[in-house]
C-alpha positions in Angstrom: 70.6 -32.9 69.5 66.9 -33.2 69.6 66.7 -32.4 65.7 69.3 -34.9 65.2 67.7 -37.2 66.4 64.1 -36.4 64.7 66.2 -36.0 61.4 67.6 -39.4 61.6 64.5 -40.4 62.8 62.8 -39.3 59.5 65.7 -41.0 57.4 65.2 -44.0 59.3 61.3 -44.1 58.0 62.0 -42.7 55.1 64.3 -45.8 54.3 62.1 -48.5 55.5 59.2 -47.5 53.4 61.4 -47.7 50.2 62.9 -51.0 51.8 62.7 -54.1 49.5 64.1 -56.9 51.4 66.2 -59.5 49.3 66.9 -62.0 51.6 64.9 -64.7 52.8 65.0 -63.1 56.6 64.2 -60.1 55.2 61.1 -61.0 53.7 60.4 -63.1 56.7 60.4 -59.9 59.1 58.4 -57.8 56.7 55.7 -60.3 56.1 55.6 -60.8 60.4 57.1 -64.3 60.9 60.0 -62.9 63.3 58.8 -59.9 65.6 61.8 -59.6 67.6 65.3 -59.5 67.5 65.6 -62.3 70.0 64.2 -64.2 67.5 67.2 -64.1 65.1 70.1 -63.7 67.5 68.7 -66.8 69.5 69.0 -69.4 66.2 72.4 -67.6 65.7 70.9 -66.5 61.5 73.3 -63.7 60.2 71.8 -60.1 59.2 72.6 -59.1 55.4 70.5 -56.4 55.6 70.4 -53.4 58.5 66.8 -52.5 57.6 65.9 -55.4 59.0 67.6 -54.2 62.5 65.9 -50.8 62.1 62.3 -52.8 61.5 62.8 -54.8 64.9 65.0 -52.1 66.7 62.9 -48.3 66.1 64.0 -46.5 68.7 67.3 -47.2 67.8 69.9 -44.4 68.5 73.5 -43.8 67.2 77.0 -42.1 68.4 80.1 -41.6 67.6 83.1 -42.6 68.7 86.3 -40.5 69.3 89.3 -42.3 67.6 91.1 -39.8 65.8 93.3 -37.0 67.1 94.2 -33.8 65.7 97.2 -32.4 64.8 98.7 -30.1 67.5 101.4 -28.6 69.2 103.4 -31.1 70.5 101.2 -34.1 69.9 98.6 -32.1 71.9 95.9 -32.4 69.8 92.2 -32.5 70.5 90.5 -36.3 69.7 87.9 -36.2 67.0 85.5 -38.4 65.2 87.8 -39.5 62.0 90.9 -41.7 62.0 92.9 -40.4 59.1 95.5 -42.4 57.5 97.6 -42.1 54.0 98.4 -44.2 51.6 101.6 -42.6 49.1 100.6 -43.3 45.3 102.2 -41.9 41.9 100.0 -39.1 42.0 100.3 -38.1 45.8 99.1 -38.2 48.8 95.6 -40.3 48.8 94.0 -40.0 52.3 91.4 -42.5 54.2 89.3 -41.4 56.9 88.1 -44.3 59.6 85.0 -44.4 61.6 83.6 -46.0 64.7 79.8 -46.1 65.6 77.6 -47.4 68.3 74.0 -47.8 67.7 71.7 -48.9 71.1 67.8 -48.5 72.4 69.3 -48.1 75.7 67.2 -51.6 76.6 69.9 -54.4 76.0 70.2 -54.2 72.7 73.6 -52.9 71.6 76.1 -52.8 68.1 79.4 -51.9 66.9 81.0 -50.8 63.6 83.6 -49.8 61.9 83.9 -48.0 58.3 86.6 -46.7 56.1 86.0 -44.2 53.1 87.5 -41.6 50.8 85.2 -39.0 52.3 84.0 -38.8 56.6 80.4 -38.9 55.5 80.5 -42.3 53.6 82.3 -43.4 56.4 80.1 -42.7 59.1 77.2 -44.2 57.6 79.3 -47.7 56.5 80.3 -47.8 60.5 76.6 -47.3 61.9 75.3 -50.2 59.1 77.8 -52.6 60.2 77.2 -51.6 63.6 73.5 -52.5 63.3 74.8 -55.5 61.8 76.6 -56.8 64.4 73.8 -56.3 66.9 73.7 -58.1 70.4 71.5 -58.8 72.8 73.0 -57.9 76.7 71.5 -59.6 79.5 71.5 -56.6 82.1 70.5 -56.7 85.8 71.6 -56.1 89.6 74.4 -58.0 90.5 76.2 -55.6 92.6 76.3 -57.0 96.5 75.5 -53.5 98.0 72.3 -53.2 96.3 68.9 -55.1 96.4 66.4 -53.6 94.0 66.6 -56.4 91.5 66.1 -53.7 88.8 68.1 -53.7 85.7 70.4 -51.2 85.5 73.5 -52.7 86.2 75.3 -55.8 84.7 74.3 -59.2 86.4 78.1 -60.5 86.7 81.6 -59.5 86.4 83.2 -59.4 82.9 86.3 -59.1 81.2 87.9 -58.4 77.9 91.3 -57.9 76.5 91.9 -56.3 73.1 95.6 -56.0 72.1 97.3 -54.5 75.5 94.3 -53.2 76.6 92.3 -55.1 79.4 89.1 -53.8 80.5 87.1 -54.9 83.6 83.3 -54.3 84.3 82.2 -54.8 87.8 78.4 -54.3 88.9 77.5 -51.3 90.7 74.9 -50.3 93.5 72.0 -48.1 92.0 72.9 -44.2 92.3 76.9 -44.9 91.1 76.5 -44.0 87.4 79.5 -44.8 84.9 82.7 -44.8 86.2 84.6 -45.3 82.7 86.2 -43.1 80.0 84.3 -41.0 78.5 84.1 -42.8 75.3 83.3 -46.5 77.1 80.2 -44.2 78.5 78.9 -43.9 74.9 78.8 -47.6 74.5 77.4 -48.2 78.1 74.7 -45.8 77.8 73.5 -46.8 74.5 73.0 -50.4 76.1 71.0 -49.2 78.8 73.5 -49.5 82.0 73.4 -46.7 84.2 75.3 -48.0 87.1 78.7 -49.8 87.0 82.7 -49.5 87.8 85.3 -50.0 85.3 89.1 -50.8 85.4 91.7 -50.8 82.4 95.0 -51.8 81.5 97.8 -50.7 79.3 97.9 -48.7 76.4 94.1 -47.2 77.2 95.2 -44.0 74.5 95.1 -46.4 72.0 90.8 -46.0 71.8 89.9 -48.2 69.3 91.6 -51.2 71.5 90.0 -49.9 74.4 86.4 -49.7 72.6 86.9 -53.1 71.4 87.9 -54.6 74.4 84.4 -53.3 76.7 82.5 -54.9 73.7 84.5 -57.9 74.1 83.7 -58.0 77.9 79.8 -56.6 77.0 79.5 -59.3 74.6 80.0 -61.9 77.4 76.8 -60.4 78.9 74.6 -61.6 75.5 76.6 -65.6 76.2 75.2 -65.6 79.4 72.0 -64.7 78.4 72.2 -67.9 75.9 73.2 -69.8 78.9 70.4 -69.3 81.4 
Protein backbone atom coordinates (compact mmCIF):
# COMPACT_ATOMS: atom_id res chain seq x y z
CA UNK A 1 0.00 0.00 0.00
CA UNK A 2 2.75 2.28 1.08
CA UNK A 3 4.53 1.94 -2.50
CA UNK A 4 1.26 2.62 -3.94
CA UNK A 5 0.92 5.39 -2.68
CA UNK A 6 4.78 6.76 -3.10
CA UNK A 7 4.33 5.54 -6.86
CA UNK A 8 1.34 7.61 -7.40
CA UNK A 9 2.92 10.02 -5.49
CA UNK A 10 5.79 10.21 -8.04
CA UNK A 11 3.29 10.22 -11.03
CA UNK A 12 1.48 12.85 -9.45
CA UNK A 13 4.99 15.15 -9.58
CA UNK A 14 6.02 13.75 -12.34
CA UNK A 15 2.85 15.17 -14.13
CA UNK A 16 2.76 18.53 -12.67
CA UNK A 17 6.26 19.40 -13.71
CA UNK A 18 5.38 18.52 -17.48
CA UNK A 19 1.94 20.48 -16.71
CA UNK A 20 1.13 23.32 -19.21
CA UNK A 21 -1.98 24.82 -18.13
CA UNK A 22 -4.36 25.98 -21.05
CA UNK A 23 -6.98 27.54 -19.34
CA UNK A 24 -7.16 30.86 -17.95
CA UNK A 25 -7.58 29.23 -14.17
CA UNK A 26 -4.91 27.18 -14.96
CA UNK A 27 -2.45 29.74 -15.50
CA UNK A 28 -3.95 31.67 -12.73
CA UNK A 29 -2.95 28.86 -10.13
CA UNK A 30 0.45 28.28 -11.53
CA UNK A 31 1.41 31.89 -11.70
CA UNK A 32 -0.06 32.12 -7.53
CA UNK A 33 -3.24 34.25 -7.98
CA UNK A 34 -5.57 31.32 -6.36
CA UNK A 35 -3.69 29.29 -3.46
CA UNK A 36 -6.49 27.30 -2.42
CA UNK A 37 -9.21 25.32 -3.49
CA UNK A 38 -11.72 27.44 -1.48
CA UNK A 39 -10.85 29.92 -3.69
CA UNK A 40 -12.38 28.34 -6.85
CA UNK A 41 -15.26 26.27 -5.31
CA UNK A 42 -16.39 29.52 -3.41
CA UNK A 43 -16.97 31.83 -6.91
CA UNK A 44 -18.55 28.52 -8.14
CA UNK A 45 -15.54 28.59 -11.59
CA UNK A 46 -15.56 25.09 -13.19
CA UNK A 47 -12.10 22.87 -13.29
CA UNK A 48 -11.14 21.82 -17.02
CA UNK A 49 -8.13 20.70 -15.90
CA UNK A 50 -7.29 18.06 -12.84
CA UNK A 51 -3.70 19.25 -12.56
CA UNK A 52 -4.98 22.12 -11.29
CA UNK A 53 -6.76 19.98 -8.29
CA UNK A 54 -3.50 18.03 -7.75
CA UNK A 55 -1.53 21.73 -7.50
CA UNK A 56 -3.92 22.93 -4.71
CA UNK A 57 -4.83 19.36 -3.32
CA UNK A 58 -0.94 17.31 -2.77
CA UNK A 59 -1.71 15.01 -0.44
CA UNK A 60 -4.42 13.96 -2.38
CA UNK A 61 -5.23 10.13 -2.12
CA UNK A 62 -7.32 7.79 -4.35
CA UNK A 63 -9.62 4.41 -3.95
CA UNK A 64 -11.59 2.33 -5.58
CA UNK A 65 -14.77 1.51 -5.48
CA UNK A 66 -16.43 -2.03 -5.68
CA UNK A 67 -19.19 -1.99 -8.29
CA UNK A 68 -18.82 -4.96 -10.26
CA UNK A 69 -19.41 -8.60 -9.37
CA UNK A 70 -18.01 -11.67 -10.60
CA UNK A 71 -19.42 -14.42 -12.08
CA UNK A 72 -20.18 -17.27 -9.74
CA UNK A 73 -22.08 -20.12 -8.67
CA UNK A 74 -25.40 -19.10 -8.29
CA UNK A 75 -25.07 -15.46 -8.59
CA UNK A 76 -22.54 -15.85 -5.78
CA UNK A 77 -19.86 -13.98 -6.98
CA UNK A 78 -17.23 -11.94 -5.21
CA UNK A 79 -17.63 -7.82 -5.92
CA UNK A 80 -14.67 -6.32 -7.78
CA UNK A 81 -13.40 -3.05 -9.03
CA UNK A 82 -14.90 -3.20 -12.92
CA UNK A 83 -18.49 -3.00 -14.06
CA UNK A 84 -18.46 -5.00 -17.23
CA UNK A 85 -21.10 -4.62 -19.71
CA UNK A 86 -21.58 -5.79 -23.57
CA UNK A 87 -22.60 -4.28 -26.37
CA UNK A 88 -23.54 -7.23 -29.48
CA UNK A 89 -21.95 -5.83 -32.90
CA UNK A 90 -21.44 -7.72 -36.41
CA UNK A 91 -18.21 -8.87 -35.35
CA UNK A 92 -19.09 -10.09 -31.70
CA UNK A 93 -19.06 -9.56 -28.53
CA UNK A 94 -17.40 -5.90 -27.77
CA UNK A 95 -17.04 -5.53 -23.89
CA UNK A 96 -16.93 -2.12 -21.69
CA UNK A 97 -15.47 -2.10 -18.38
CA UNK A 98 -16.91 0.86 -15.81
CA UNK A 99 -15.13 2.47 -13.04
CA UNK A 100 -15.80 4.32 -9.84
CA UNK A 101 -13.12 6.42 -7.96
CA UNK A 102 -12.88 8.53 -4.88
CA UNK A 103 -10.00 10.83 -4.46
CA UNK A 104 -9.84 12.83 -0.69
CA UNK A 105 -6.91 14.44 1.74
CA UNK A 106 -8.84 13.16 4.46
CA UNK A 107 -9.38 17.16 5.51
CA UNK A 108 -12.76 18.08 3.84
CA UNK A 109 -11.88 17.93 0.72
CA UNK A 110 -13.59 15.06 -1.19
CA UNK A 111 -14.48 13.92 -5.24
CA UNK A 112 -16.28 11.45 -7.23
CA UNK A 113 -15.93 9.89 -10.70
CA UNK A 114 -16.90 7.70 -12.96
CA UNK A 115 -15.15 6.26 -16.27
CA UNK A 116 -15.87 3.86 -19.00
CA UNK A 117 -13.22 2.24 -21.37
CA UNK A 118 -12.33 -0.59 -23.67
CA UNK A 119 -9.54 -1.61 -21.33
CA UNK A 120 -9.78 -1.46 -16.87
CA UNK A 121 -6.70 0.66 -16.86
CA UNK A 122 -8.01 3.58 -19.10
CA UNK A 123 -10.83 3.38 -17.08
CA UNK A 124 -9.62 3.81 -13.77
CA UNK A 125 -7.59 6.69 -14.60
CA UNK A 126 -10.71 8.58 -16.55
CA UNK A 127 -12.77 7.88 -13.13
CA UNK A 128 -10.03 9.38 -10.68
CA UNK A 129 -9.71 12.65 -13.31
CA UNK A 130 -13.33 13.32 -13.23
CA UNK A 131 -13.29 12.62 -9.72
CA UNK A 132 -10.77 15.36 -9.01
CA UNK A 133 -12.91 17.29 -11.18
CA UNK A 134 -15.80 17.25 -9.40
CA UNK A 135 -14.09 18.19 -6.11
CA UNK A 136 -16.07 19.51 -2.99
CA UNK A 137 -15.37 21.12 -0.15
CA UNK A 138 -17.27 19.37 3.20
CA UNK A 139 -17.89 21.42 6.15
CA UNK A 140 -17.05 18.78 8.94
CA UNK A 141 -17.42 19.14 12.79
CA UNK A 142 -19.14 17.84 16.06
CA UNK A 143 -22.68 17.86 15.92
CA UNK A 144 -23.45 14.75 17.71
CA UNK A 145 -25.48 15.65 21.25
CA UNK A 146 -23.43 12.99 23.26
CA UNK A 147 -20.19 14.60 22.64
CA UNK A 148 -18.57 18.00 23.44
CA UNK A 149 -15.04 18.17 22.05
CA UNK A 150 -15.92 20.58 19.32
CA UNK A 151 -13.29 18.78 17.21
CA UNK A 152 -13.93 17.91 13.71
CA UNK A 153 -14.36 14.60 13.10
CA UNK A 154 -17.88 14.11 12.72
CA UNK A 155 -20.43 15.91 10.38
CA UNK A 156 -22.01 19.16 11.94
CA UNK A 157 -25.78 18.20 10.92
CA UNK A 158 -27.92 15.45 9.80
CA UNK A 159 -28.03 14.81 5.99
CA UNK A 160 -29.84 12.90 3.48
CA UNK A 161 -29.77 11.72 -0.02
CA UNK A 162 -31.73 9.52 -2.23
CA UNK A 163 -30.33 8.13 -5.40
CA UNK A 164 -32.80 5.90 -7.41
CA UNK A 165 -34.37 3.50 -4.54
CA UNK A 166 -31.70 3.99 -2.45
CA UNK A 167 -31.92 6.49 0.53
CA UNK A 168 -29.04 7.05 2.71
CA UNK A 169 -29.03 8.84 6.09
CA UNK A 170 -25.87 10.35 7.90
CA UNK A 171 -26.32 11.16 11.48
CA UNK A 172 -23.32 12.67 13.66
CA UNK A 173 -21.69 10.49 16.03
CA UNK A 174 -19.87 10.94 19.51
CA UNK A 175 -16.00 10.68 19.16
CA UNK A 176 -14.68 6.93 19.64
CA UNK A 177 -17.91 5.43 17.27
CA UNK A 178 -15.98 5.14 14.04
CA UNK A 179 -18.09 4.34 10.65
CA UNK A 180 -20.95 2.54 10.95
CA UNK A 181 -21.73 2.14 7.07
CA UNK A 182 -20.96 -0.43 4.26
CA UNK A 183 -17.92 -1.06 3.68
CA UNK A 184 -17.68 0.71 0.44
CA UNK A 185 -19.53 4.18 1.92
CA UNK A 186 -16.36 3.81 4.44
CA UNK A 187 -14.05 4.46 1.44
CA UNK A 188 -15.80 7.72 0.69
CA UNK A 189 -16.05 8.71 4.47
CA UNK A 190 -12.59 8.20 5.16
CA UNK A 191 -11.14 9.87 2.30
CA UNK A 192 -13.12 13.06 3.49
CA UNK A 193 -11.76 12.90 6.83
CA UNK A 194 -14.82 11.68 9.09
CA UNK A 195 -13.97 9.30 11.58
CA UNK A 196 -17.08 9.11 13.55
CA UNK A 197 -20.63 8.83 12.31
CA UNK A 198 -23.97 6.35 11.99
CA UNK A 199 -25.49 5.52 8.75
CA UNK A 200 -28.92 4.19 7.68
CA UNK A 201 -30.10 2.97 4.05
CA UNK A 202 -32.95 2.13 2.20
CA UNK A 203 -33.94 -0.12 -0.62
CA UNK A 204 -32.11 -1.72 -3.14
CA UNK A 205 -28.51 -0.99 -1.12
CA UNK A 206 -26.92 -4.11 -3.64
CA UNK A 207 -27.33 -1.97 -6.29
CA UNK A 208 -23.66 0.09 -5.24
CA UNK A 209 -23.30 2.58 -7.52
CA UNK A 210 -26.94 4.07 -6.26
CA UNK A 211 -25.89 3.63 -2.99
CA UNK A 212 -22.34 5.45 -3.60
CA UNK A 213 -24.16 8.14 -5.29
CA UNK A 214 -26.67 8.76 -2.83
CA UNK A 215 -23.89 9.40 0.44
CA UNK A 216 -22.36 11.92 -1.98
CA UNK A 217 -25.63 13.31 -2.55
CA UNK A 218 -26.22 13.61 1.30
CA UNK A 219 -22.07 14.64 1.70
CA UNK A 220 -22.56 17.18 -0.81
CA UNK A 221 -25.14 18.96 1.39
CA UNK A 222 -22.34 19.26 3.97
CA UNK A 223 -20.17 21.67 1.21
CA UNK A 224 -24.00 23.93 0.86
CA UNK A 225 -23.93 24.47 4.23
CA UNK A 226 -20.63 25.50 4.30
CA UNK A 227 -21.67 28.19 1.56
CA UNK A 228 -24.38 29.10 3.94
CA UNK A 229 -22.64 30.08 7.14
Amino acid sequence: MVDRKEREKKERERALAEWSPKTKLGKDVVAGKIKKIEDILGHNLKVFESEVVDYLLPNLESDIIRIGQAKGKFGGGKRRPWRQTQKKTSEGNVPTFGCMAVVGDRKGHLGLGYGRSKETVPAKQKAIRKAKLNILSLNLGCGSFDCICNEKHSIPIKVEGKVGSVKMILIPAPKGTGLVADDECKKILRLAGIKDVYTKSYGQTKTKINMIKACMVALKKLSEYVLEK
